[in-house]
MMTF fields as JSON, N, C-alpha, C and O atoms, coordinates in Angstrom:
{
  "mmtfVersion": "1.0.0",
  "mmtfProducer": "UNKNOWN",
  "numBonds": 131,
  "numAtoms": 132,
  "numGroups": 33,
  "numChains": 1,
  "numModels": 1,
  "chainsPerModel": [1],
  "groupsPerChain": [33],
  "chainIdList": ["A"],
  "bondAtomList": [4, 2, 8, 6, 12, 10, 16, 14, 20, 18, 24, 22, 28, 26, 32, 30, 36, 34, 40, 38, 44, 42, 48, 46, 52, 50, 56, 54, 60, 58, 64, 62, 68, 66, 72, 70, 76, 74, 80, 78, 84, 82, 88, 86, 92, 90, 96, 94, 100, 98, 104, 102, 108, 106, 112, 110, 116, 114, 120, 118, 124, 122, 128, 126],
  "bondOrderList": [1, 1, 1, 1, 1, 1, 1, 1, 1, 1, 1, 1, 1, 1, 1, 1, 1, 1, 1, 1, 1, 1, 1, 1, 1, 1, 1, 1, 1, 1, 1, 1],
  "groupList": [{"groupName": "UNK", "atomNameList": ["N", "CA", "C", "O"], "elementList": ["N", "C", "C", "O"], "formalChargeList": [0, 0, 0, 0], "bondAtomList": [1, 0, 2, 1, 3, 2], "bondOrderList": [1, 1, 2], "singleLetterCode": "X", "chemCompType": "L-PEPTIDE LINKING"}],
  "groupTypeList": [0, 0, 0, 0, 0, 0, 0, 0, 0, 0, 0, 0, 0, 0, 0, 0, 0, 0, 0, 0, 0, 0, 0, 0, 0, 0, 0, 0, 0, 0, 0, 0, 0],
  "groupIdList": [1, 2, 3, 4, 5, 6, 7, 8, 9, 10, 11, 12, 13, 14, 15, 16, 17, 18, 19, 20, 21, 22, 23, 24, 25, 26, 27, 28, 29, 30, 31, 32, 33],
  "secStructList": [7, 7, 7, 7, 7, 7, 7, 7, 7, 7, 7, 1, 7, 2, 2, 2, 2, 2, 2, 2, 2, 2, 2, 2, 2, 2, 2, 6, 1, 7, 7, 7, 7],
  "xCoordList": [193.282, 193.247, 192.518, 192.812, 191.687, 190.718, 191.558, 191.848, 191.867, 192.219, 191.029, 190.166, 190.881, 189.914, 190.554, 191.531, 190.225, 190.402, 189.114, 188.04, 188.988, 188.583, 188.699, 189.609, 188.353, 188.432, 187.17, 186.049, 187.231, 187.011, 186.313, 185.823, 185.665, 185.22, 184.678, 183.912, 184.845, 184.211, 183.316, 183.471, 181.879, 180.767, 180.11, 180.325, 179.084, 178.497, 177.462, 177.327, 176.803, 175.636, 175.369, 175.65, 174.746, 174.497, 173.648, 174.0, 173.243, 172.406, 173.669, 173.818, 174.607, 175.367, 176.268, 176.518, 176.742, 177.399, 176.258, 176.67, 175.279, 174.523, 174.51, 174.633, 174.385, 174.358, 175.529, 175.554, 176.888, 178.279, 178.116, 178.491, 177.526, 178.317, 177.248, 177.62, 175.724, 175.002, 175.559, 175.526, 176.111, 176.841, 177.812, 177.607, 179.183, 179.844, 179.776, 180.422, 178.642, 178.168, 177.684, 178.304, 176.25, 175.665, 176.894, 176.799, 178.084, 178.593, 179.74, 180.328, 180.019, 180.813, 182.398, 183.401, 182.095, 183.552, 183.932, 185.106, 182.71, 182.91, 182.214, 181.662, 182.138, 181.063, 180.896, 181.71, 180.178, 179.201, 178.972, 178.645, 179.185, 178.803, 177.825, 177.379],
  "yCoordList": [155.59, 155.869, 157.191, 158.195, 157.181, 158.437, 158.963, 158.363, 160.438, 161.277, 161.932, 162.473, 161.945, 162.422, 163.483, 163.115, 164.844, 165.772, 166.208, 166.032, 166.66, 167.198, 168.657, 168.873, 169.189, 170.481, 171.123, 171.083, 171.472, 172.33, 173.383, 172.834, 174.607, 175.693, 176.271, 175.453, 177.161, 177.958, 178.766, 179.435, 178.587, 179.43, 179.765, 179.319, 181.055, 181.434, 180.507, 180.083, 180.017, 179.208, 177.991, 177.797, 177.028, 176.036, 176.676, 176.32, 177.014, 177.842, 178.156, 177.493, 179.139, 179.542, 178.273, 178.243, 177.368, 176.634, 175.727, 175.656, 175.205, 174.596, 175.401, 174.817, 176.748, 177.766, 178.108, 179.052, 177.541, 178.108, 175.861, 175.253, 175.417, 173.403, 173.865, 173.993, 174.088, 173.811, 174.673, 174.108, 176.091, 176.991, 176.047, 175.458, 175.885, 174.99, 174.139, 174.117, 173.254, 171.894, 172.566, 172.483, 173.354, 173.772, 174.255, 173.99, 175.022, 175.845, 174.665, 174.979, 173.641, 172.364, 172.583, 172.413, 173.092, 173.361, 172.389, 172.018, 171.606, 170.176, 169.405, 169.636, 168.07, 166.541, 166.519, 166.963, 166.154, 165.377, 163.883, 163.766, 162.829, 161.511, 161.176, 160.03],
  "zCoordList": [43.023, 44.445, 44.679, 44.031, 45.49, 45.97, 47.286, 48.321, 46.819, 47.822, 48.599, 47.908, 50.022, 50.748, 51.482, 52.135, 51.552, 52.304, 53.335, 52.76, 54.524, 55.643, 56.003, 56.803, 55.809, 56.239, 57.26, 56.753, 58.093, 59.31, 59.451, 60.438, 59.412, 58.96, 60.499, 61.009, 61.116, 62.444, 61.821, 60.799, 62.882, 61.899, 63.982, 65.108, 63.128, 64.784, 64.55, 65.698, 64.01, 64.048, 63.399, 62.217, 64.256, 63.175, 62.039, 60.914, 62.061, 60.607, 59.726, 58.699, 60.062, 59.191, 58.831, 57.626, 59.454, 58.968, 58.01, 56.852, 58.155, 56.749, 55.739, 54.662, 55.671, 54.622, 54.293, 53.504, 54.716, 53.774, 53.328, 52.325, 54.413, 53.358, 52.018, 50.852, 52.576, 51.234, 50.004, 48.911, 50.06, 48.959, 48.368, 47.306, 49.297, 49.064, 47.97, 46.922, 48.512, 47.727, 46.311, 45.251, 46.557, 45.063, 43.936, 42.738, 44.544, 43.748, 43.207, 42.172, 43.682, 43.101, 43.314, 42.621, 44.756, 45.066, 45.841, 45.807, 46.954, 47.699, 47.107, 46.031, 47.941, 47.099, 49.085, 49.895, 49.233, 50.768, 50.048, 48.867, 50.903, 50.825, 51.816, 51.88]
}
């Protein structure tokens, strides 16, 4: 069974929010489908 979590994040910019998912992602702390 695959557990899926969601989490939320407040950012001032769409810029900054692609630049904390893409960190996120590179650093293998999330997965994006």
């Amino acid at each position: 069974m695959t557990k899926t979590i969601v989490i939320f994040v407040t950012a001032s910019s769409t810029e900054e929010a692609r630049k904390i998912g893409q960190t996120l992602v590179e650093e293998g702390k999330v997965a994006c489908c």
